[in-house]
N, C-alpha and C positions, 0 to 999 in steps of 0.2 A: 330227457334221455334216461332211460331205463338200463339196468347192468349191474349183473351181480358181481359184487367187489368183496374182497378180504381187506375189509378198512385196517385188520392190525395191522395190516401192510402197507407201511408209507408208501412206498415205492407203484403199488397198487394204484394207493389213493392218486396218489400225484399222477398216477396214467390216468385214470378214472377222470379226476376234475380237467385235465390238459385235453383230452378227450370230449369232453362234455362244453367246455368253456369255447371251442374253438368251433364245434355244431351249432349252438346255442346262445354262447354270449355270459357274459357274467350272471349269475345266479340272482333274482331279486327274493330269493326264499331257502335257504339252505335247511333242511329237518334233517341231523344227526339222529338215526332211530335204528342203528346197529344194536342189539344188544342179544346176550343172552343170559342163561340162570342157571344157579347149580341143581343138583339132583339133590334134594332133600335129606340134609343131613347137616349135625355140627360141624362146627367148622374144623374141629380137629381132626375128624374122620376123612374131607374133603382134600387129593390129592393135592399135592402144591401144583402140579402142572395144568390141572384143572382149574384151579383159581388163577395162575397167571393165564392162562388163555382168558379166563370170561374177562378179566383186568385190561387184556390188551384188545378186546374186543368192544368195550362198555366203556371206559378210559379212552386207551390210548388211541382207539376208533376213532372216536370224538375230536380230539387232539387232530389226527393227521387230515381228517377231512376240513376244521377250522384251518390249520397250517397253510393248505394247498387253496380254499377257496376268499382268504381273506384279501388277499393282496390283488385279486382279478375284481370282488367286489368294490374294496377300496379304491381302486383306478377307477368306478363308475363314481362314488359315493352315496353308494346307498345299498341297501341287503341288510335284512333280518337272518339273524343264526338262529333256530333254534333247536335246543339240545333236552332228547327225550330223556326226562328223567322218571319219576315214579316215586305212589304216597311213601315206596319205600326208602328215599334219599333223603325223605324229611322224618322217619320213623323206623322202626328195627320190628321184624318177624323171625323167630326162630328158624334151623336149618336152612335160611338162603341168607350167613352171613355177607360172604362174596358179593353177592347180588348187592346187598342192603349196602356197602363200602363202595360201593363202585358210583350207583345212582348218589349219593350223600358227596360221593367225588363228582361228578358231573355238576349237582349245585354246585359245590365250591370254586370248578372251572369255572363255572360259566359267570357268578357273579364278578370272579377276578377278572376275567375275557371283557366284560363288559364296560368295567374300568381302563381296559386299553386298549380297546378300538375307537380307529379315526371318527372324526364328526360322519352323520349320515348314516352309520349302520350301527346295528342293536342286536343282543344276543337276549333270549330268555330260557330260561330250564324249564320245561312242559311236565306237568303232570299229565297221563292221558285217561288218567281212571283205571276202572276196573274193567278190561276186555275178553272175550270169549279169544280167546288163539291156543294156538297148540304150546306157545310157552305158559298161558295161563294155567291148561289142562294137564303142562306136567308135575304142577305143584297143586293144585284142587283138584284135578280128577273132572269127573261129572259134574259138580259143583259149579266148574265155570261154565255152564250153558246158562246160569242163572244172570249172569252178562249179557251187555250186549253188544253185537258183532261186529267185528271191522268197516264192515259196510257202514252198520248203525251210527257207528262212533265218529267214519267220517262226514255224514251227513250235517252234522252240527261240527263240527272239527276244520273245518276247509275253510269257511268262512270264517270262523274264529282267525285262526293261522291268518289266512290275506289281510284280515283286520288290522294287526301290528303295526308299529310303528317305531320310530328312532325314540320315542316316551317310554314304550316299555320297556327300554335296559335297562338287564339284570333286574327284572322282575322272574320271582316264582310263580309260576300259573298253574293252574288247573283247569284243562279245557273243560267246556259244558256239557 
């Protein structure tokens, strides 16, 4: 099921998964991959209102879609989370501190997530690489065409993803 959601929106999500679960059926793949990035600049420059959205978008995104799809997966006992994070959660780049705090929260979720979900399902934090997308291109510019494309990226990506299992909790990856 496909539907553009406003994950900062519990109330969203919670329609969104109640929605989707009752079409569908409990989720055996859930990919958390809300996010956005700030517009290039220190962090002191960077409005606060503008940092708490990308926070409740990248964060607390993450959070409401786990909250609402845990308890329909757990009734099956089984379902992989995984929560896109980026090389930026494991490392810091200038003017996208926001970004860099949120993804670095995202690992922290997800290895604690992983410690307390029931037997049968697994959460992992994904690195996805370096992609050509229009949020890549607002912080490189041209540069990001030197990537390679969503398409590109899911061709090796999808099977990676289906591969998982209840072993990889609370592993850090980095798709191929």
């Amino acid at each position: 099921m496909f539907s553009a959601v406003d994950v900062s929106s519990d109330g969203e999500a919670l329609a969104f998964c109640k929605a989707a679960f009752e079409a569908t059926g409990s989720p055996d793949l859930l990919i958390n991959n809300a996010a956005i990035i700030n517009p290039s600049a220190p962090l002191w420059e960077i409005p606060a209102g503008d940092f708490d959205r990308l926070v409740a978008i990248n964060l607390s995104g993450t959070a409401n879609m786990v909250r609402h799809a845990v308890p329909s997966m757990a009734g099956t006992g089984k379902g992989i989370i995984v929560n896109m994070s980026s090389g930026l959660g494991i490392s810091t780049s200038p003017g996208v501190a926001p970004y860099c705090a949120s993804k670095w929260a995202v690992e922290g979720l997800t290895g604690a997530l992983a410690r307390e979900l029931p037997r049968g399902l697994a959460t992992v934090a994904l690195n996805p690489g370096v992609i050509d997308t229009d949020m890549l291109r607002s912080c490189f510019g041209e540069e990001s065409g030197l990537y390679r494309s969503p398409v590109e990226w899911a061709a090796t990506a999808v099977p990676f993803l289906l591969s998982l299992t209840e072993k990889d909790n609370g592993a850090s990856l980095t798709a191929p």
